[in-house]
PyMOL Python script that loads the backbone (N, CA, C, O; Angstrom):
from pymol import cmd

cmd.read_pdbstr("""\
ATOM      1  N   UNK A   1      29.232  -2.455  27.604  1.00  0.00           N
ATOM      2  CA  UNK A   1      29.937  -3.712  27.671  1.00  0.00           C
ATOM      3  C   UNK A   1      31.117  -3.689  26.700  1.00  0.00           C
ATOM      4  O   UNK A   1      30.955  -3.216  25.575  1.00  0.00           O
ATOM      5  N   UNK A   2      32.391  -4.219  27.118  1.00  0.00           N
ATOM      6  CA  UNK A   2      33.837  -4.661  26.165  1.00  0.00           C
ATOM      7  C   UNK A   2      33.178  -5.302  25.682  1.00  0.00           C
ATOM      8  O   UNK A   2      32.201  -5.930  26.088  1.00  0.00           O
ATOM      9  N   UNK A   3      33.844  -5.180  24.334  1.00  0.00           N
ATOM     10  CA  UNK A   3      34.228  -6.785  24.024  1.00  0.00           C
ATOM     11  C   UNK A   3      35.062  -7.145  23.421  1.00  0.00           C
ATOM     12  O   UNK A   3      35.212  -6.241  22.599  1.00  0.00           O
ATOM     13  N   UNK A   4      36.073  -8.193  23.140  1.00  0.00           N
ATOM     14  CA  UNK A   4      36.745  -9.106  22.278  1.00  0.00           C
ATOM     15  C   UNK A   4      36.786  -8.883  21.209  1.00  0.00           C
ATOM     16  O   UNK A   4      35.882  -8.994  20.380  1.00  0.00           O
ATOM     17  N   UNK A   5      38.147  -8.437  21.034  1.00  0.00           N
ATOM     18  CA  UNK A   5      38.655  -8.385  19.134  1.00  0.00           C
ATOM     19  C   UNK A   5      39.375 -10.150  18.341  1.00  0.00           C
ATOM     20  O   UNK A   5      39.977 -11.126  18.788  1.00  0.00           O
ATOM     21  N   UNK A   6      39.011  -9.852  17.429  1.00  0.00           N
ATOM     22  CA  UNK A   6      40.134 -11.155  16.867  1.00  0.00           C
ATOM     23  C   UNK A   6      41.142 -10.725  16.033  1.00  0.00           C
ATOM     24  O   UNK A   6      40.686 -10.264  14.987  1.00  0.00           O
ATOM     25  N   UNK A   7      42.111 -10.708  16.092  1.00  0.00           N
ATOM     26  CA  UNK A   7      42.963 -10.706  15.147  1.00  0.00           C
ATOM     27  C   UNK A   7      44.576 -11.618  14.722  1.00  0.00           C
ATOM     28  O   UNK A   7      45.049 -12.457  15.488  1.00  0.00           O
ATOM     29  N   UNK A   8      45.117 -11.304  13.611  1.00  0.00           N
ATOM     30  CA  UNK A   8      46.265 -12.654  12.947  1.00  0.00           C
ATOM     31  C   UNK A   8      47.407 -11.384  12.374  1.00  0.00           C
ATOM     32  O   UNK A   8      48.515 -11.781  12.012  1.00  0.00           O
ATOM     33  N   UNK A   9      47.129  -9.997  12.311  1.00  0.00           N
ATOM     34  CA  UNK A   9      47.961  -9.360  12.154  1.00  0.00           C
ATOM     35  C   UNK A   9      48.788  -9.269  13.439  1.00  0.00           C
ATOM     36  O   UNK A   9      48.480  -9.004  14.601  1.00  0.00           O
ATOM     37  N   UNK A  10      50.561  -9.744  12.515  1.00  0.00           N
ATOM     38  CA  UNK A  10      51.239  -9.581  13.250  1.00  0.00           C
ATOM     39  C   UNK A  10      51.948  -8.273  13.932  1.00  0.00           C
ATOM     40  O   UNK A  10      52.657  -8.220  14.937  1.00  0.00           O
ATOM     41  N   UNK A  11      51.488  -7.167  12.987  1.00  0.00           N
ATOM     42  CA  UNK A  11      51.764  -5.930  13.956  1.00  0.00           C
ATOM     43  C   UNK A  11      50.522  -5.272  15.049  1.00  0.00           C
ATOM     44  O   UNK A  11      50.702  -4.200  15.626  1.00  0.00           O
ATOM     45  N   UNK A  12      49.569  -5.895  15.177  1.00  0.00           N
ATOM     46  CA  UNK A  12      48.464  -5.305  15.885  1.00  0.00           C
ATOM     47  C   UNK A  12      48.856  -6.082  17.250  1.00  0.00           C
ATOM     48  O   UNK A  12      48.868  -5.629  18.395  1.00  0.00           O
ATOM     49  N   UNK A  13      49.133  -7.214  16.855  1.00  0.00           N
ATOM     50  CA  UNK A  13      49.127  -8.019  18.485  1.00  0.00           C
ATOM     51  C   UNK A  13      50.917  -7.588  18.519  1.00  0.00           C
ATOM     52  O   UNK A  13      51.213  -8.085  19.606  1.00  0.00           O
ATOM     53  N   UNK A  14      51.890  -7.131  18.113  1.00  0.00           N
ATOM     54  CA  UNK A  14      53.051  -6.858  19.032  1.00  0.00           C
ATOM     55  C   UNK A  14      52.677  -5.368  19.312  1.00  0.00           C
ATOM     56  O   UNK A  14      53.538  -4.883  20.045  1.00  0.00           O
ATOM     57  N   UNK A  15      51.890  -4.642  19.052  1.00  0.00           N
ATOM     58  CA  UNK A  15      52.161  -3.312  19.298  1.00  0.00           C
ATOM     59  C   UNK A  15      50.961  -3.259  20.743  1.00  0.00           C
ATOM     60  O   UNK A  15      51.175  -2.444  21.641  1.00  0.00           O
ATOM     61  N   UNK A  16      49.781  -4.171  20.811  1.00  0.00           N
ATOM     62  CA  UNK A  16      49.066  -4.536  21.660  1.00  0.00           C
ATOM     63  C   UNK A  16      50.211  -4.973  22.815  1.00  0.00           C
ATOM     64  O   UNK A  16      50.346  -4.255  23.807  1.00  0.00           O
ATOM     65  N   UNK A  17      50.900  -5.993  22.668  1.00  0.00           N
ATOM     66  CA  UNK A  17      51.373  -6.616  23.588  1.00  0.00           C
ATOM     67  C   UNK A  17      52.452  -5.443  24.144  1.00  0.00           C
ATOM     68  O   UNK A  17      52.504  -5.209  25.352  1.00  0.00           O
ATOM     69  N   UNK A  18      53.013  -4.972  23.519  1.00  0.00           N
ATOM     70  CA  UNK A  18      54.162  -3.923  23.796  1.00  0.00           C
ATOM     71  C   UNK A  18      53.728  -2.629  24.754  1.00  0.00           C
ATOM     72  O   UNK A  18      54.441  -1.983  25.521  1.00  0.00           O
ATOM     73  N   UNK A  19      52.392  -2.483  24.462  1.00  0.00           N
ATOM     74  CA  UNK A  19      52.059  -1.054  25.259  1.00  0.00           C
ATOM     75  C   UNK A  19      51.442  -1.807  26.505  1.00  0.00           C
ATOM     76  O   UNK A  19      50.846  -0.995  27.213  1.00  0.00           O
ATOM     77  N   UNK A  20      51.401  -2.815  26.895  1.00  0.00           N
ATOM     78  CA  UNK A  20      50.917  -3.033  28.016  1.00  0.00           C
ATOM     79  C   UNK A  20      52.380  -4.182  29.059  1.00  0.00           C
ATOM     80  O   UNK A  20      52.282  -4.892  30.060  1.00  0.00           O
ATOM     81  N   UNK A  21      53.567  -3.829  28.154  1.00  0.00           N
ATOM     82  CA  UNK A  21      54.861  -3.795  28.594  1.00  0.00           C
ATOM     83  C   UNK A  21      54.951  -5.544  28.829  1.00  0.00           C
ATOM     84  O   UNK A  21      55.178  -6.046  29.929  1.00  0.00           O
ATOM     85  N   UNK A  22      54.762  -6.202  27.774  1.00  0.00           N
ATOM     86  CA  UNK A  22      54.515  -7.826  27.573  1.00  0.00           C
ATOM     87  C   UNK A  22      55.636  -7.731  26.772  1.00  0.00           C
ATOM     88  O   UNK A  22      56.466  -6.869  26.484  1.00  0.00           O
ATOM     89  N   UNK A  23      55.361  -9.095  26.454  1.00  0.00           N
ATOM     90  CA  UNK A  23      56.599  -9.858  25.936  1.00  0.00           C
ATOM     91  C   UNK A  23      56.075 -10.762  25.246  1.00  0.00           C
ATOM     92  O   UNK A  23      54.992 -11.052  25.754  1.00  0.00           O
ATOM     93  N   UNK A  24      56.396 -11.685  23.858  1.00  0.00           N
ATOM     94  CA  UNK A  24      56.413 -13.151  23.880  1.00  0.00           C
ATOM     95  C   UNK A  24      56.662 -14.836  24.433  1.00  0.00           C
ATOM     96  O   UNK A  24      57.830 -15.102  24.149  1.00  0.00           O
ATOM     97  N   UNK A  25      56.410 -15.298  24.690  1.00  0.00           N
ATOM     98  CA  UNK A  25      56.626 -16.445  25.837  1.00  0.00           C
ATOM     99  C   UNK A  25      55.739 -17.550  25.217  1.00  0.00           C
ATOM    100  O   UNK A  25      54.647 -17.463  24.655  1.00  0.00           O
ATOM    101  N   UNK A  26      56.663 -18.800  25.530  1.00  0.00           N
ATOM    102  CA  UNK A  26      55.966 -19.838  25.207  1.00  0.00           C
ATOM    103  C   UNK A  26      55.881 -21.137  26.874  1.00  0.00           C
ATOM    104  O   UNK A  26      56.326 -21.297  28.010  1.00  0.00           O
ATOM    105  N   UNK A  27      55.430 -21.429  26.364  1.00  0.00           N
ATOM    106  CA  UNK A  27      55.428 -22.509  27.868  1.00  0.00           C
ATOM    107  C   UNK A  27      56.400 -23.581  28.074  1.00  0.00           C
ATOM    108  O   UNK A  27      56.345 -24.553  27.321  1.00  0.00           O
ATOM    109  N   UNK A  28      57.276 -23.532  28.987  1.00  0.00           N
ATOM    110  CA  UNK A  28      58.324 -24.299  29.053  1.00  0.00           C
ATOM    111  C   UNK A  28      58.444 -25.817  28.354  1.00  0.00           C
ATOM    112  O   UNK A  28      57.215 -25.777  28.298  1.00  0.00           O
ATOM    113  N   UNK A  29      58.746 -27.007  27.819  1.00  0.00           N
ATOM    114  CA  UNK A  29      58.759 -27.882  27.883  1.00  0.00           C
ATOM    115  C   UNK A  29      57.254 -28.504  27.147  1.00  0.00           C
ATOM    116  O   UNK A  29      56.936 -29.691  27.219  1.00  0.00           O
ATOM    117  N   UNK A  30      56.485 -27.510  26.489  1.00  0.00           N
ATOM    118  CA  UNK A  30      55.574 -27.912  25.623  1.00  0.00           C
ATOM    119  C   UNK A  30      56.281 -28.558  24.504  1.00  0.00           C
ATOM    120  O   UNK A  30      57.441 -28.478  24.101  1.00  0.00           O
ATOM    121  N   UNK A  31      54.892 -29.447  23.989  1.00  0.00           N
ATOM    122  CA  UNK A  31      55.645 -30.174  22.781  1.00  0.00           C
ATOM    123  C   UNK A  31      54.953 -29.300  21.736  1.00  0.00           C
ATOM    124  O   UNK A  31      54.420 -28.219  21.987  1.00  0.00           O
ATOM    125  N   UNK A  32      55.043 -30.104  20.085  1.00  0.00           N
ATOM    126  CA  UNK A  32      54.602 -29.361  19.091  1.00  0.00           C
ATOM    127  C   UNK A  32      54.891 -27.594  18.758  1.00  0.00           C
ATOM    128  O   UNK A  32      54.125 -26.797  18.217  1.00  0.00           O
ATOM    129  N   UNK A  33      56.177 -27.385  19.266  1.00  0.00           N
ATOM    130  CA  UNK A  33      56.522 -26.127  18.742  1.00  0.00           C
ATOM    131  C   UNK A  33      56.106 -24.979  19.630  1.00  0.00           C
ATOM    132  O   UNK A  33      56.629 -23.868  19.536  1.00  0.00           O
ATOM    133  N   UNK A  34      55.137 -25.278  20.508  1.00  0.00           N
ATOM    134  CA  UNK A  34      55.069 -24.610  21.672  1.00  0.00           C
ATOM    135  C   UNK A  34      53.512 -24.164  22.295  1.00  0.00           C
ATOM    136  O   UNK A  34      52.650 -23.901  21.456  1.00  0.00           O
ATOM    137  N   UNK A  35      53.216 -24.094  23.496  1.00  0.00           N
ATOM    138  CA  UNK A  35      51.923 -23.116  23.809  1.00  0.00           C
ATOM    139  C   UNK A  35      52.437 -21.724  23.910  1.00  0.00           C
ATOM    140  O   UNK A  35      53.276 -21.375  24.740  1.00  0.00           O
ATOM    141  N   UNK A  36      51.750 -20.748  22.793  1.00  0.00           N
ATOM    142  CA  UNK A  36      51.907 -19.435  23.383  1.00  0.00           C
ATOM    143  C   UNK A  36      51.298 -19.125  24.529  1.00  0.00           C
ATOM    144  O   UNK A  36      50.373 -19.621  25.172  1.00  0.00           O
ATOM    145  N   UNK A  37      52.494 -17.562  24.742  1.00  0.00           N
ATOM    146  CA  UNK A  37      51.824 -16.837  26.112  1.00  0.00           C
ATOM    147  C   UNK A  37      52.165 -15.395  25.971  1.00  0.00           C
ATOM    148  O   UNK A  37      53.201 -15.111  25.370  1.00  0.00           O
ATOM    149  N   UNK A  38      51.593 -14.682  26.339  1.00  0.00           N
ATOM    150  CA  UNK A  38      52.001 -13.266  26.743  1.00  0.00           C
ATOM    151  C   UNK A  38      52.299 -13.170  27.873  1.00  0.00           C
ATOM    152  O   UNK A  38      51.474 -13.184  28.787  1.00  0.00           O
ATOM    153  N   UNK A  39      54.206 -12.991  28.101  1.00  0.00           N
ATOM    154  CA  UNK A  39      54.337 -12.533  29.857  1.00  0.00           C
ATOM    155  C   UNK A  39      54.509 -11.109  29.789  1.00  0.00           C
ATOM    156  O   UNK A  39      55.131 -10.437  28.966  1.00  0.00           O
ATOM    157  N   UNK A  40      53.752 -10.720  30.944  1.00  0.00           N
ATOM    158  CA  UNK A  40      53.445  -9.422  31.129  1.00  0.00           C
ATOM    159  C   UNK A  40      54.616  -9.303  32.350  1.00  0.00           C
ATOM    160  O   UNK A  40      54.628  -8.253  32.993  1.00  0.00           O
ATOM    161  N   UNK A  41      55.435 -10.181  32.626  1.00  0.00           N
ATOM    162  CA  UNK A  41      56.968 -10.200  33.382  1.00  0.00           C
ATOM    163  C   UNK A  41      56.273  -9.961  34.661  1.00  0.00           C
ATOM    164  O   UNK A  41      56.551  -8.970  35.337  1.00  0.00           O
ATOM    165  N   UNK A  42      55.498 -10.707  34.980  1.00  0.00           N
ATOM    166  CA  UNK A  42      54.528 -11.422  36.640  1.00  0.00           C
ATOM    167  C   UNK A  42      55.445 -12.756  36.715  1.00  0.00           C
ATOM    168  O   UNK A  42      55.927 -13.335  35.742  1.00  0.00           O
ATOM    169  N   UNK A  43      55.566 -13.078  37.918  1.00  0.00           N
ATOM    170  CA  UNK A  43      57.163 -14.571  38.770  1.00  0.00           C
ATOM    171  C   UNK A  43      56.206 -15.258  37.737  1.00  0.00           C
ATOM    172  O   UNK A  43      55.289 -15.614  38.478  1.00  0.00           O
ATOM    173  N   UNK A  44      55.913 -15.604  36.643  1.00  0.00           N
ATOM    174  CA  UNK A  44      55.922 -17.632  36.403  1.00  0.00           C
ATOM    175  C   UNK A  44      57.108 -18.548  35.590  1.00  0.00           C
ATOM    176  O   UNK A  44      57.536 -18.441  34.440  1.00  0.00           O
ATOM    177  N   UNK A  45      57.317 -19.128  36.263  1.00  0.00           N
ATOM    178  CA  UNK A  45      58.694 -20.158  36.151  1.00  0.00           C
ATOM    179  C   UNK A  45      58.424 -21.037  35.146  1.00  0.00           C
ATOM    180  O   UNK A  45      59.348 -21.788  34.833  1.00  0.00           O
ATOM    181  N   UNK A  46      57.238 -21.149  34.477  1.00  0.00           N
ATOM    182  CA  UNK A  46      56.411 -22.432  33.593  1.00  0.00           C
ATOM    183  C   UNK A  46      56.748 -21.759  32.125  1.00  0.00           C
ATOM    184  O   UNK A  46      56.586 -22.499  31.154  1.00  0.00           O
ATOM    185  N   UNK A  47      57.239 -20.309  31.871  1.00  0.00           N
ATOM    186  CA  UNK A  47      57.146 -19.262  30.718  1.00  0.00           C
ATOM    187  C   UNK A  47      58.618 -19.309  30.282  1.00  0.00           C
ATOM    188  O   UNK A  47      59.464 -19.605  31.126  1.00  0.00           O
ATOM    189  N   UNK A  48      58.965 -19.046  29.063  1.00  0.00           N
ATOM    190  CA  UNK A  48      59.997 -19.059  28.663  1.00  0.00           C
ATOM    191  C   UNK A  48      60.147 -18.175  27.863  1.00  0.00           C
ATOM    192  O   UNK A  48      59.492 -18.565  26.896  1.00  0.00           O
ATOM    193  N   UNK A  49      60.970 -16.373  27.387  1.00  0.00           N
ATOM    194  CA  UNK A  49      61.013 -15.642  26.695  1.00  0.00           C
ATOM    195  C   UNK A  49      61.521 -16.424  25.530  1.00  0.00           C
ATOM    196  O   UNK A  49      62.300 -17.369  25.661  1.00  0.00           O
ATOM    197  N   UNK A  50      60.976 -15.928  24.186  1.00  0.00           N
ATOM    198  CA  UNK A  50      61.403 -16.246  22.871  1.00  0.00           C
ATOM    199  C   UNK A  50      61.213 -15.133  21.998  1.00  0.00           C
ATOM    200  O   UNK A  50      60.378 -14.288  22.319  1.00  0.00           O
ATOM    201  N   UNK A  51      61.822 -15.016  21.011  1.00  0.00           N
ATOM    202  CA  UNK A  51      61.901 -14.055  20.079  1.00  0.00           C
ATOM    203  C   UNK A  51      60.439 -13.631  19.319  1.00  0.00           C
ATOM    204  O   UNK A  51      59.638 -14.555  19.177  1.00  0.00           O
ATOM    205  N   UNK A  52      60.099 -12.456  18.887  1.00  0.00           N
ATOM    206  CA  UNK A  52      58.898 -12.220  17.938  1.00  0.00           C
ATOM    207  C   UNK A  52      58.818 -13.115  16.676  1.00  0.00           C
ATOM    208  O   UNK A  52      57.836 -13.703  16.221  1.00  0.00           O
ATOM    209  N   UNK A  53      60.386 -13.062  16.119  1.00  0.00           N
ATOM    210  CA  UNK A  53      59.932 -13.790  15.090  1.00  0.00           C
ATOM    211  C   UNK A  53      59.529 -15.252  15.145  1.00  0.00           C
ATOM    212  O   UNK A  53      58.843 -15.626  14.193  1.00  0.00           O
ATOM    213  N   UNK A  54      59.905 -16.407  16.339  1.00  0.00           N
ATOM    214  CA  UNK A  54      59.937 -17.377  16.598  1.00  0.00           C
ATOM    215  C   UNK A  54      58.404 -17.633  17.236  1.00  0.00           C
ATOM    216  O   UNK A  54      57.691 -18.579  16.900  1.00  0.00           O
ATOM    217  N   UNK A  55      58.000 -16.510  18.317  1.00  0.00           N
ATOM    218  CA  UNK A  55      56.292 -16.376  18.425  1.00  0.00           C
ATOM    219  C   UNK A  55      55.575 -16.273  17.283  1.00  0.00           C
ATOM    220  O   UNK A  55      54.371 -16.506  17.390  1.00  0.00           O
ATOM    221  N   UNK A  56      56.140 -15.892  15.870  1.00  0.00           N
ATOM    222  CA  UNK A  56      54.759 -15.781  14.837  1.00  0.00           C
ATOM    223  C   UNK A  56      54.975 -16.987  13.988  1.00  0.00           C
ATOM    224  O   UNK A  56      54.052 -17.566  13.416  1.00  0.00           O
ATOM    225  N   UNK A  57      56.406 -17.398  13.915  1.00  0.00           N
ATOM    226  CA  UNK A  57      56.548 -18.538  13.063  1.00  0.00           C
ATOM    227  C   UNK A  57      55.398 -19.884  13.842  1.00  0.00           C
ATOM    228  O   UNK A  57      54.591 -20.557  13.201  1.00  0.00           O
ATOM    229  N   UNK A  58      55.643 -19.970  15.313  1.00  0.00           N
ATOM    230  CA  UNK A  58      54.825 -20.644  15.561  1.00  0.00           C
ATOM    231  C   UNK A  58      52.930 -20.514  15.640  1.00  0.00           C
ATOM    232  O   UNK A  58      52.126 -21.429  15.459  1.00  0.00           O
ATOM    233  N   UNK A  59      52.682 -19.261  15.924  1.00  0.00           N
ATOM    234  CA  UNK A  59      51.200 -18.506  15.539  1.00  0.00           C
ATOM    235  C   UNK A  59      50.732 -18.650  14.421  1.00  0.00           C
ATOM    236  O   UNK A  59      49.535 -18.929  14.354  1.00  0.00           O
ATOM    237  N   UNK A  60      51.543 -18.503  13.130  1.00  0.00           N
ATOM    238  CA  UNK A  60      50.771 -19.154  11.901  1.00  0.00           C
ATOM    239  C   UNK A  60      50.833 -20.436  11.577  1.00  0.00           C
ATOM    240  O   UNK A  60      49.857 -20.973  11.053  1.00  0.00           O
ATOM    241  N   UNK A  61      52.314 -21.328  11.910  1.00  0.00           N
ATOM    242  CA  UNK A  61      51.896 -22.713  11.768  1.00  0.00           C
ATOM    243  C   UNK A  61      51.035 -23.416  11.984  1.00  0.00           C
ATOM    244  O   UNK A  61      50.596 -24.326  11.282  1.00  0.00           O
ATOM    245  N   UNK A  62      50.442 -22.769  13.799  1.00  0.00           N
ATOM    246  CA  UNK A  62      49.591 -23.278  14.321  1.00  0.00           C
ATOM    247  C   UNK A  62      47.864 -23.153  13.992  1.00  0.00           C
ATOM    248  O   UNK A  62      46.861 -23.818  14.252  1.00  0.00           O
ATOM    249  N   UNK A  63      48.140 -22.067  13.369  1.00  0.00           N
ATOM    250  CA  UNK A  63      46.474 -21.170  12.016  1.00  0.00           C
ATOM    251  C   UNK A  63      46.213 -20.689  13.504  1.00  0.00           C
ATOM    252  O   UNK A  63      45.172 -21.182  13.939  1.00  0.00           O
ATOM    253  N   UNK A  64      46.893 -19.832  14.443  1.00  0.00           N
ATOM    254  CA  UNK A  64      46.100 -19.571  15.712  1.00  0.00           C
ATOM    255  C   UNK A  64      45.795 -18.022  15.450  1.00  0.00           C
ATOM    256  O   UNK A  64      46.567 -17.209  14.941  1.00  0.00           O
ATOM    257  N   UNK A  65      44.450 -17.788  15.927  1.00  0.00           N
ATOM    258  CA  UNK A  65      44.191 -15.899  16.248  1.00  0.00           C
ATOM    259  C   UNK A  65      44.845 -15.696  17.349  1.00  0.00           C
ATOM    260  O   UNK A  65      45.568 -16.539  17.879  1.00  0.00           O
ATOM    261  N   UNK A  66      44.566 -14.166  17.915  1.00  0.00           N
ATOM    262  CA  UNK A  66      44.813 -13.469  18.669  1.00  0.00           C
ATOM    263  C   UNK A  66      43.218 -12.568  19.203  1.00  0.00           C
ATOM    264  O   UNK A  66      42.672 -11.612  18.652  1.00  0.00           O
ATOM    265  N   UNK A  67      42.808 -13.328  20.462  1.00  0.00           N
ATOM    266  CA  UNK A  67      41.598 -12.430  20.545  1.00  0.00           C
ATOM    267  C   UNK A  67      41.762 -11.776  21.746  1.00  0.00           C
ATOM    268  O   UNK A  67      42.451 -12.544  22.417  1.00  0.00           O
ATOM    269  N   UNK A  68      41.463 -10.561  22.551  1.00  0.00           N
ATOM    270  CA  UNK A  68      42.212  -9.248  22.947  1.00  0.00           C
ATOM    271  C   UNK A  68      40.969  -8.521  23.252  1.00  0.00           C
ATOM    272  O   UNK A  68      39.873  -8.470  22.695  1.00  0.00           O
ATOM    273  N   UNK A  69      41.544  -7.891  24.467  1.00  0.00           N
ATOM    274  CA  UNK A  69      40.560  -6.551  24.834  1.00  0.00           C
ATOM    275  C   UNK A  69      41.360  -5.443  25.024  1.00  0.00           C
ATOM    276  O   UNK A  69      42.351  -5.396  25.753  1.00  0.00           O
ATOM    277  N   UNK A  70      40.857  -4.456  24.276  1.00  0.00           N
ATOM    278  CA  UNK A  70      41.379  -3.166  24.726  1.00  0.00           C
ATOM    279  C   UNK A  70      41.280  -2.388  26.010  1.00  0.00           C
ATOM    280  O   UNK A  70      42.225  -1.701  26.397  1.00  0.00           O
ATOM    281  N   UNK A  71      40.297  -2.471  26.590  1.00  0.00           N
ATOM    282  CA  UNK A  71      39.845  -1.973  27.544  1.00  0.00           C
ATOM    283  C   UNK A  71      38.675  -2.911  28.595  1.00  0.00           C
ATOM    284  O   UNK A  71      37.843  -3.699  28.145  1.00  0.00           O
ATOM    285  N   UNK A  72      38.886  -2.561  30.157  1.00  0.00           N
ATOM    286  CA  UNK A  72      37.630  -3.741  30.928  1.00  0.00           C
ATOM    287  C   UNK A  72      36.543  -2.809  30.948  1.00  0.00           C
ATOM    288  O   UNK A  72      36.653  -1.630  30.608  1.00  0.00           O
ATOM    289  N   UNK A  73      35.232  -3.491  31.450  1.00  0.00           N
ATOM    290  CA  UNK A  73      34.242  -2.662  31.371  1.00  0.00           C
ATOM    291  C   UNK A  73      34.392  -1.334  31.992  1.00  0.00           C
ATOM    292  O   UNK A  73      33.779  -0.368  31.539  1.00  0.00           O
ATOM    293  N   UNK A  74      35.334  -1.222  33.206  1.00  0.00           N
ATOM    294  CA  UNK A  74      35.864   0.420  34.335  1.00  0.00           C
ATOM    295  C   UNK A  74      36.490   0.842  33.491  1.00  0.00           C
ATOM    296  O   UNK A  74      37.149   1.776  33.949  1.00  0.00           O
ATOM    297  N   UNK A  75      36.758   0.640  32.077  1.00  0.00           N
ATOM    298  CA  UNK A  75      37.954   1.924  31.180  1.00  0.00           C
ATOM    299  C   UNK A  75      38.906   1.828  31.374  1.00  0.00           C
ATOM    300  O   UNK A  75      39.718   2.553  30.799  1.00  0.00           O
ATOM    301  N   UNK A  76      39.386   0.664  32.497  1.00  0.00           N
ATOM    302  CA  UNK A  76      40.653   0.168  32.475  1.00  0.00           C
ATOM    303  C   UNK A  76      41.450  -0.296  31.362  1.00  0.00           C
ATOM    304  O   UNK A  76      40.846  -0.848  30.442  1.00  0.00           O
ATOM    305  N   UNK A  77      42.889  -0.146  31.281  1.00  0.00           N
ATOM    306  CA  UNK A  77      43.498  -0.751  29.884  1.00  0.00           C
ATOM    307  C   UNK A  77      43.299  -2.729  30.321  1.00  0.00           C
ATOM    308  O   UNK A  77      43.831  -3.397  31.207  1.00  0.00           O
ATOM    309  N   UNK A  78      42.849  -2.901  29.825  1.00  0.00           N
ATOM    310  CA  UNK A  78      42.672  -4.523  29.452  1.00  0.00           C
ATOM    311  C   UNK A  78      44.059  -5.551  29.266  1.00  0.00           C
ATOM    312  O   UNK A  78      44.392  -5.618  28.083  1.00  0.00           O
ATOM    313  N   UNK A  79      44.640  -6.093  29.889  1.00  0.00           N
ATOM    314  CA  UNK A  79      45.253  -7.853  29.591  1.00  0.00           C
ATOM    315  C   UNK A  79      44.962  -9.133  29.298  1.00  0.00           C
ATOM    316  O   UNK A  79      45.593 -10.190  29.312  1.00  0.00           O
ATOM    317  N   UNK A  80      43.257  -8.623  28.881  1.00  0.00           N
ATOM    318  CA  UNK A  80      42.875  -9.896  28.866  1.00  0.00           C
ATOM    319  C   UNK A  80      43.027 -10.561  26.779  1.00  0.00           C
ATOM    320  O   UNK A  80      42.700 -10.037  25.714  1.00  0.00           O
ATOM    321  N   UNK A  81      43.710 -11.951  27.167  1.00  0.00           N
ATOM    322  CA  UNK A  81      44.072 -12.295  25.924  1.00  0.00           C
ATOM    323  C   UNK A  81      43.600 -13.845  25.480  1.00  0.00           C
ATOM    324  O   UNK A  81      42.971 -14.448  26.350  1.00  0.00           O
ATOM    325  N   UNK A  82      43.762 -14.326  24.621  1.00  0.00           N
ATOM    326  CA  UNK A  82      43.811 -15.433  24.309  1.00  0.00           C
ATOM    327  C   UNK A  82      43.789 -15.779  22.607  1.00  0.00           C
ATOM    328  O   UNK A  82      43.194 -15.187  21.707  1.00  0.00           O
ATOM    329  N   UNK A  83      44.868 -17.225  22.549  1.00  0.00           N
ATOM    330  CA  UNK A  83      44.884 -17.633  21.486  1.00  0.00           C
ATOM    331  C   UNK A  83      44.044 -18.571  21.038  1.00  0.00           C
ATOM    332  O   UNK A  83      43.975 -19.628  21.665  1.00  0.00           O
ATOM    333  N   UNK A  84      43.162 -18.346  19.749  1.00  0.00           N
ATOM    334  CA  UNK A  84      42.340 -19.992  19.438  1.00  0.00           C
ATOM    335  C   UNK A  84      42.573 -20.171  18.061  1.00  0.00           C
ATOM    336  O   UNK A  84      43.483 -19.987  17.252  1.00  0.00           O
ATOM    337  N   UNK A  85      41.635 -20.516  18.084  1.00  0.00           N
ATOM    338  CA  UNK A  85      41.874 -21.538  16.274  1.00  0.00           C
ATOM    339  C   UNK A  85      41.166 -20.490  15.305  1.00  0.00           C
ATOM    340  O   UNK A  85      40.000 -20.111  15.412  1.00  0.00           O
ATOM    341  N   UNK A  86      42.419 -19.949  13.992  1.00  0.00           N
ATOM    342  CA  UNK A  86      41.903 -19.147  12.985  1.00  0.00           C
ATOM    343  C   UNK A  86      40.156 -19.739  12.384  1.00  0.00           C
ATOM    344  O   UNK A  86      40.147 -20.960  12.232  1.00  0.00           O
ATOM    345  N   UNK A  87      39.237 -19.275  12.163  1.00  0.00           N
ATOM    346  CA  UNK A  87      38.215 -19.706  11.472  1.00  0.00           C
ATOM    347  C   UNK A  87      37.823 -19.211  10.642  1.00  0.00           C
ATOM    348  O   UNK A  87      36.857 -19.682  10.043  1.00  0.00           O
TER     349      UNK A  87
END
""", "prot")
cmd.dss("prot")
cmd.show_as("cartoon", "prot")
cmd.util.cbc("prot")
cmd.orient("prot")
């Protein structure tokens, strides 16, 4: 069985996001500074590219992790992501 990493280092999640040819993105027209996203540059019109540094300024304001799979249970490289609340 995978499982789920957590992490708040900001070079683990761009070098994560980078080899699986992502980007930073926040959600169009959110309030409070933004919902992150990782676009993996799939059509969604709701995503808005923004800078790394502007994705972490908002990632620590927000005290948010980064929890991440490296791999799916087939040894596939993994996209599966999500942001929650540092604890």
């Amino acid at each position: 069985m995978t499982t789920a990493r957590q992490t708040t280092d900001h070079q683990d999640i761009r070098k994560w996001t980078e080899a699986r040819s992502g980007r930073p993105a926040k959600v169009k027209g959110a309030s409070r500074g933004g919902i992150l996203r990782i676009d993996f540059r799939e059509p969604d019109e709701n995503l808005e590219e923004i800078s790394w540094q502007e994705f972490f300024d908002i990632f620590d304001s927000a005290k948010l992790a980064f929890l991440y799979q490296d791999e799916t249970e087939g040894g596939k490289e993994s996209r599966f992501n999500k942001f929650v609340d540092r604890e």
